[in-house]
C-alpha positions in Angstrom: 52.1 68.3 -18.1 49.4 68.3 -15.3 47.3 66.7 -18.3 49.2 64.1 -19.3 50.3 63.1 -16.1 46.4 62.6 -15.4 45.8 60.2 -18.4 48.7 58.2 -17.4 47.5 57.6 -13.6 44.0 57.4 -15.2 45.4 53.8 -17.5 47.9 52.7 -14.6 44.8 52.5 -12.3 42.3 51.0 -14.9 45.2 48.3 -15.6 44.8 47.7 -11.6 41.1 47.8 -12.0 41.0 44.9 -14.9 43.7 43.2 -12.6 41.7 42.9 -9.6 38.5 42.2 -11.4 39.3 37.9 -11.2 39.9 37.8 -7.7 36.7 40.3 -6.5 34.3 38.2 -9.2 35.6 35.1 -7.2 34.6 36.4 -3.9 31.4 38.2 -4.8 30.4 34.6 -6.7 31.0 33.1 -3.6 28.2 35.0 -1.5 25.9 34.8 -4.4 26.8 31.1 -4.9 25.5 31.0 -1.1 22.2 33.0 -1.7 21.1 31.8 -4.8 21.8 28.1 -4.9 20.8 27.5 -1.6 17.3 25.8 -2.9 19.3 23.7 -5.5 21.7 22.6 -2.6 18.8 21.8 -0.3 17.2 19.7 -3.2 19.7 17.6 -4.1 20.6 16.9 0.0 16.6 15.9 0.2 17.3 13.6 -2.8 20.0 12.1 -1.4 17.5 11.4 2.1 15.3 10.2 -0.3 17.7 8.0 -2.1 18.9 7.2 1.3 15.5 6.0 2.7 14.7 3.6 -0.5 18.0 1.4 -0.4 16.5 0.8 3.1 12.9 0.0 1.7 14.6 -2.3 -0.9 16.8 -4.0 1.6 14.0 -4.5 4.4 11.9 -6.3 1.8 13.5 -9.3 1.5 13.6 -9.4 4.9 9.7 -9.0 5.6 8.8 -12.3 4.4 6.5 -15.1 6.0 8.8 -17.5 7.5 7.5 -20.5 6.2 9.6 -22.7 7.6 9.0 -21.6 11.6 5.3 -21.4 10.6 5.2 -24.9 9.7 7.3 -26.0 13.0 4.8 -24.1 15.0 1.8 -26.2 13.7 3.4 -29.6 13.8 3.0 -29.5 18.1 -1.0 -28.5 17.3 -1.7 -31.4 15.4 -2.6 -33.6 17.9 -5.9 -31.4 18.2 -7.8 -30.7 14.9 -9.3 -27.5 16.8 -6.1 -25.8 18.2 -4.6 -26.5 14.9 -7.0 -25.0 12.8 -6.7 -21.9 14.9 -3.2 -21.5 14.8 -2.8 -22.0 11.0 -6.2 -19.6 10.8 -3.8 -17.0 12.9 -0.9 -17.3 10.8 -2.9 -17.1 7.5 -5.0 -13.7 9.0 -1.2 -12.2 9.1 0.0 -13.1 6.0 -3.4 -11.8 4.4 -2.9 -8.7 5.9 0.9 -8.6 5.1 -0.5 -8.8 1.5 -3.2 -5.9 2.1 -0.4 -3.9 3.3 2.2 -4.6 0.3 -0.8 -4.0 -2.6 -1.4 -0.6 -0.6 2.8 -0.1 -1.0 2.3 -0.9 -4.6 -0.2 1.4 -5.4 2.1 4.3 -3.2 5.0 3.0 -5.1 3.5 3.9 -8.3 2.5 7.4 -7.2 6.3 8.1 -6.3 7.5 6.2 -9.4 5.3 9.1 -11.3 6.4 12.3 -9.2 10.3 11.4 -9.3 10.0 11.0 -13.4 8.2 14.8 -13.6 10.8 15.6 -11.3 13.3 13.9 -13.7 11.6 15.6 -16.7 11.2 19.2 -15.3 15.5 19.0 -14.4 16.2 17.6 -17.7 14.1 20.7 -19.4 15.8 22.8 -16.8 19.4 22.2 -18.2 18.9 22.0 -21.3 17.7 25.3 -20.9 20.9 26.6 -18.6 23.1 25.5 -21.1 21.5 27.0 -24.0 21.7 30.3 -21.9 25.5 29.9 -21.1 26.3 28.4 -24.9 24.6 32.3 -26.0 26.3 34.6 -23.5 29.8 32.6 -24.6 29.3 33.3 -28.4 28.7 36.2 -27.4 31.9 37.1 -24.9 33.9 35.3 -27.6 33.2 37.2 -30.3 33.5 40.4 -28.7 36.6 39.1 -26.5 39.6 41.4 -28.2 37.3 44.6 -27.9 35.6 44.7 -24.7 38.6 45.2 -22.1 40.0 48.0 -23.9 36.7 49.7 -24.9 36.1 49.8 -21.1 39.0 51.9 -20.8 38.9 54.5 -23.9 35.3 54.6 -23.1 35.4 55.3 -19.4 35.1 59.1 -19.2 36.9 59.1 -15.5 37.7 56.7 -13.2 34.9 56.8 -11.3 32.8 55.6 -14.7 35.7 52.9 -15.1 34.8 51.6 -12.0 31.4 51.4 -12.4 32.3 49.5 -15.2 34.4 47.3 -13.5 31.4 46.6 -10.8 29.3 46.1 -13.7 31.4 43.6 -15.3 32.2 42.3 -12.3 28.5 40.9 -11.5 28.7 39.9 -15.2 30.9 37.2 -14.2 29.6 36.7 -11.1 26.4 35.7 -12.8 28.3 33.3 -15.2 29.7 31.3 -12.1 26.7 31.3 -11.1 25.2 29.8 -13.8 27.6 27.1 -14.3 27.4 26.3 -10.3 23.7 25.6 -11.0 23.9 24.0 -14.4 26.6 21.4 -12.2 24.2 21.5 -9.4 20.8 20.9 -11.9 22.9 17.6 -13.7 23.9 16.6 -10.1 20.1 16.4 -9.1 19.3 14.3 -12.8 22.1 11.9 -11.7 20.2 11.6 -8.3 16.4 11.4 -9.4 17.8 8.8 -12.6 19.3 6.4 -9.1 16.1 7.0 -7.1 13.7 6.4 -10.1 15.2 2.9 -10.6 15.2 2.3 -6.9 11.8 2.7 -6.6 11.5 0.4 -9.8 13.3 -1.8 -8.6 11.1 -1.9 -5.2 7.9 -1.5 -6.6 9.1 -4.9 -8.6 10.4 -6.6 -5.6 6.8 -5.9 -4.0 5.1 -7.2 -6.7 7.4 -10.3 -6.2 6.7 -10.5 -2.5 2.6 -10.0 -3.1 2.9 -13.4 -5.4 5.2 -15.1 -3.2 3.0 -14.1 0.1 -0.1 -15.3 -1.7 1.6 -18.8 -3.0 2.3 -19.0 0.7 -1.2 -18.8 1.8 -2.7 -21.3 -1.4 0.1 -23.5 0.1 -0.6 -23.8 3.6 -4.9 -23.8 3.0 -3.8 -26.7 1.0 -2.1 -28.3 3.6 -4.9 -27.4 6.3 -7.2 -29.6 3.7 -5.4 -32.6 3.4 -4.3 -32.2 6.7 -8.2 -32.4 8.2 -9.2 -34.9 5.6 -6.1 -37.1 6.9 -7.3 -36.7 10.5 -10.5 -37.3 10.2 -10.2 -40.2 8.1 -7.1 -41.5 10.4 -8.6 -44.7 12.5 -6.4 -43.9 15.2 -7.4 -40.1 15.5 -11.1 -40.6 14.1 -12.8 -41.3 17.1 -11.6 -38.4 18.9 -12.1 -36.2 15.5 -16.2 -37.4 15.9 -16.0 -35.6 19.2 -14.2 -33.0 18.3 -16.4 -32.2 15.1 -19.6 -32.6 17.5 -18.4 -30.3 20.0 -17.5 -27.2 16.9 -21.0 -28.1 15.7 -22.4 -28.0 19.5 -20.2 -24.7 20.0 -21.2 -22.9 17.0 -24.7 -23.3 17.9 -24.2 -21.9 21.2 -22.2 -18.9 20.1 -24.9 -17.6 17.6 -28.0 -18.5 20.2 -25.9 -16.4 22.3 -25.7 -13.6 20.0 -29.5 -14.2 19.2 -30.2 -13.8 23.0 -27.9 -10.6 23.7 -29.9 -8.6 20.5 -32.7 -10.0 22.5 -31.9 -8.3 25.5 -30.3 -5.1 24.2 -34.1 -4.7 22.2 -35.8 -5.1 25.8 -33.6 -2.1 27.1 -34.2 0.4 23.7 -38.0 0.9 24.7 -40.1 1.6 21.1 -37.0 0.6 19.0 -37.9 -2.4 16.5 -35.7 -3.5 13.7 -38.1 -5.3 10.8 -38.2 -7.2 7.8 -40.2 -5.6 5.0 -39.9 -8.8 3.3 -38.1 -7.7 0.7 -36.0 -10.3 -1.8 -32.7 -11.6 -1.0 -29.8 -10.5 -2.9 -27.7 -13.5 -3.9 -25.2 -13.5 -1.4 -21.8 -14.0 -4.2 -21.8 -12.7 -7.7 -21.4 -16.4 -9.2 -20.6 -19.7 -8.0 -19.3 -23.0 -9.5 -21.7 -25.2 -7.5 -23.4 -26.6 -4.2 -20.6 -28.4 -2.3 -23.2 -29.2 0.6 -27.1 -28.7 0.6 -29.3 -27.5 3.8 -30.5 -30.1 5.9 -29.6 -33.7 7.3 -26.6 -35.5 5.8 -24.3 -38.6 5.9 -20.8 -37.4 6.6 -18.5 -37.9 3.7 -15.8 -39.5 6.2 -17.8 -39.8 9.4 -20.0 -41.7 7.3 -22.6 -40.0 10.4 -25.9 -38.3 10.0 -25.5 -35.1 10.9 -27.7 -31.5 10.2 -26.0 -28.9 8.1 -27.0 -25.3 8.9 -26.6 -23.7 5.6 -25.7 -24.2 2.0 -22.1 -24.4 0.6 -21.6 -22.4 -2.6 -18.2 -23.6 -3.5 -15.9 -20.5 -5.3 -12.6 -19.6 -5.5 -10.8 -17.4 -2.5 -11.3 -14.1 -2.9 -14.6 -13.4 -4.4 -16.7 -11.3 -3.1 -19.4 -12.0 -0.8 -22.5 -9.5 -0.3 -25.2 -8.9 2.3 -27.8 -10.9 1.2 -30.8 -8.0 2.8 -30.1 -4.5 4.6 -29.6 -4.6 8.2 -27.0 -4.1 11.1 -24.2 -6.6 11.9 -24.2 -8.4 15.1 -21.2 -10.1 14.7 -17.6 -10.2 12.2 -15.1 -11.7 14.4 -13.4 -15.6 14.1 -14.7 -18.6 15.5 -12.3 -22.2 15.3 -15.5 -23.9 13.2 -17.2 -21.2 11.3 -13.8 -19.5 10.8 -14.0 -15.5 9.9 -17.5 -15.1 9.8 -20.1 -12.3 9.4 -24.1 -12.3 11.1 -26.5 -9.7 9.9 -29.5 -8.6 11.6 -32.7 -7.7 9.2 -35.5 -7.4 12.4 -38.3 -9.2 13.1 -35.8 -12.2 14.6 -34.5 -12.4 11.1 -30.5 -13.3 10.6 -28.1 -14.5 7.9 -25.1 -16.1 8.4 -21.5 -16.1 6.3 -18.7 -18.2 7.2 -15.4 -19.6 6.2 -14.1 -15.8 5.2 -10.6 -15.4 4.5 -11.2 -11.2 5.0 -14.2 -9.4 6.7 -14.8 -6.2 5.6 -17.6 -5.0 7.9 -17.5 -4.1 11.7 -19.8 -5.4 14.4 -22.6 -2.0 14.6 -22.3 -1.3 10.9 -25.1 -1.0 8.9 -25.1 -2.4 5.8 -27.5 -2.2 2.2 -28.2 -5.2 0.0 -25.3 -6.5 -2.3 -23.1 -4.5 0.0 -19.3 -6.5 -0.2 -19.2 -7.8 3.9 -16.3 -10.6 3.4 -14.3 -12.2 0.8 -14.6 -15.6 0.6 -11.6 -18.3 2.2 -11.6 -21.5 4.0 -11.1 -20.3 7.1 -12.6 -22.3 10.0 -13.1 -26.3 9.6 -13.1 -26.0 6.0 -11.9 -28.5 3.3 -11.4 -25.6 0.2 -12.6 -22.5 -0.4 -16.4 -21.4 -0.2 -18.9 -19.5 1.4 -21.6 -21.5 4.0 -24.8 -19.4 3.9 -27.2 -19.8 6.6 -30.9 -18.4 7.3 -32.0 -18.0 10.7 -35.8 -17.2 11.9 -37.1 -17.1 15.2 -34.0 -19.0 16.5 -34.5 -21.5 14.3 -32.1 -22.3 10.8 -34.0 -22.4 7.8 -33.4 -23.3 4.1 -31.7 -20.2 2.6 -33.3 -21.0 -0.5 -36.5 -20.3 1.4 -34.7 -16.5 0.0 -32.8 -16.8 -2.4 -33.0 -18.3 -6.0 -30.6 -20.6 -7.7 
């Protein structure tokens, strides 16, 4: 009796076991749900941020552009004089060229995130295929085995402290399935997410591509302007007296500004006791890897709307914006900074009161104190300055005195 009465409390209790099992796999999936998934979770919230952040990026870059329209109402009140209004159109080309600078140097970022977000996109898409592989096994498996496994946990059980065990055991079973599926929702959530972000950034890295073109239009546009509009006032009867005197006095000013320079080396060699910078006399590098021709030789010439003799420092290698222009001979640089004549412009010293000259630059690319090697890139070339089209004005300076650069150089 005592027996029997045993196995009967011993089946009523494991019924009450199996009963209880849903509710206590719920709760202990919960707290694993917590522990485990918590780097999934924090994932897919830094996605989001990320997500977040680019709809941002994509919508400030329309918004970045050069305002063409308020640039060309500033300029209109400079017109009246040819210097202020190549300065302020020089000014407002230096920050669209460096707008441009900035948006390549997004470009080449974009592409770097565009690359990590599709590994990221790749390594997720590996990673559930491989979750569901797992849970499409264990449920063969629990199917085929479903009408057998409840009650062999009872007959099998030798007490109830072994049917317990069971119980715990099959307990975390189906903890570990919830689990599972919480991250295999979770891993398809994050693919959703990386599949939006990777054709953000697409879309942005497209956009800036756009702007780089449009930006660059901009800047063709408005040197194209500042040509025409120099040739019409010089060539203006009204305006061309005072554009004689205004040319004169650029010519008059840039002459001063690098006899100035000349005379501050001067003094600063006078104060460095036993420190003397000289010319080996080695050969000139040609200052620009090609060029299409010689807008303007070294020497005296007429004007071609003056129609007045005038001397002309240097040599004009005409070539289009951009190229590159090189240090001509080692040396240190005395001077990269903008001038309303010579433009963005670049002066080297070689010792032994030795100099060359670069103007019209649209970008320097050297610092004043840096020293620099032959066929090093110092510039690009523009028509920065009083310039009528892109090109690079080459000048040779000797004992404070200009010189025929191709005194150095060959054609």
């Amino acid at each position: 009796m005592r027996k029997r009465l045993a196995v009967v409390c011993f089946v009523v209790c494991s019924i009450l076991v199996l009963a209880n099992l849903t509710q206590r796999a719920d709760a202990a999936t919960n707290n694993s749900k917590s522990n485990t998934s918590s780097t999934v979770t924090q994932s897919i919230k830094e996605k989001q941020e990320q997500i977040n952040k680019a709809q941002k990026e994509k919508s400030d870059l329309k918004k970045n552009l050069s305002n063409v329209q308020e640039i060309k109402k500033g300029l209109e009140s400079k017109k009246q004089n040819l210097t202020s209004y190549v300065e302020e159109l020089d000014k407002q080309l230096a920050e669209i060229e460096e707008r441009v600078t900035l948006l390549k140097g997004e470009i080449v970022q974009k592409e770097a995130e565009i690359e990590e977000t599709q590994k990221q996109l790749e390594d997720a898409i590996v990673r559930e295929n491989e979750q569901m592989n797992s849970m499409m096994d264990r449920a063969r498996l629990m199917f085929e085995n479903k009408d057998n496994f409840a009650a062999e946990l009872i007959v099998s059980s030798s007490g109830l402290s072994d049917l317990l065990n069971r119980a715990e055991y099959m307990e975390k079973i189906v903890s570990y399935d919830k689990e599972q599926w919480t991250q295999l929702q979770n891993t398809r959530k994050y693919i959703q997410l990386c599949e939006k972000q990777l054709e953000l950034e697409k879309d942005i890295l497209n956009q800036t591509k756009d702007n780089v073109e449009i930006e660059q239009n901009t800047v063709e546009m408005f040197i194209k302007q500042k040509e025409n509009d120099i040739r019409a006032y010089q060539s203006d009867i009204k305006t061309q007296e005072q554009a004689i005197k205004e040319f004169e006095a650029q010519i008059k000013q840039q002459d001063e500004e690098i006899k100035a320079l000349e005379r501050a080396i001067a003094e600063e060699r006078k104060k460095q006791a036993g420190v003397k910078r000289t010319y080996d006399g080695g050969t000139f590098t040609f200052p620009l890897p090609r060029y299409d021709r010689v807008s303007s030789e070294f020497g005296y010439r007429i004007h071609p709307i003056f129609k007045t003799k005038h001397f002309h420092s240097g040599v004009d290698l005409a070539v289009a914006k951009g190229t590159a222009i090189y240090a001509a001979y080692k040396g240190v640089v005395v001077a990269a900074t903008y001038s309303s004549s010579m433009g963005n412009y670049v002066m080297i010293d070689h010792g032994d009161n030795l100099y060359t000259i670069y103007m019209h630059a649209s970008v320097l690319k050297v610092s004043k104190g840096a020293e620099v090697t032959a066929g090093q890139t110092i510039a690009l070339v523009g028509s920065t300055g009083n310039s009528t089209g892109p090109h690079l004005h080459f000048g040779v300076r000797r004992n404070g005195t200009y010189v025929s650069p191709w005194e150095y150089i060959s054609r």
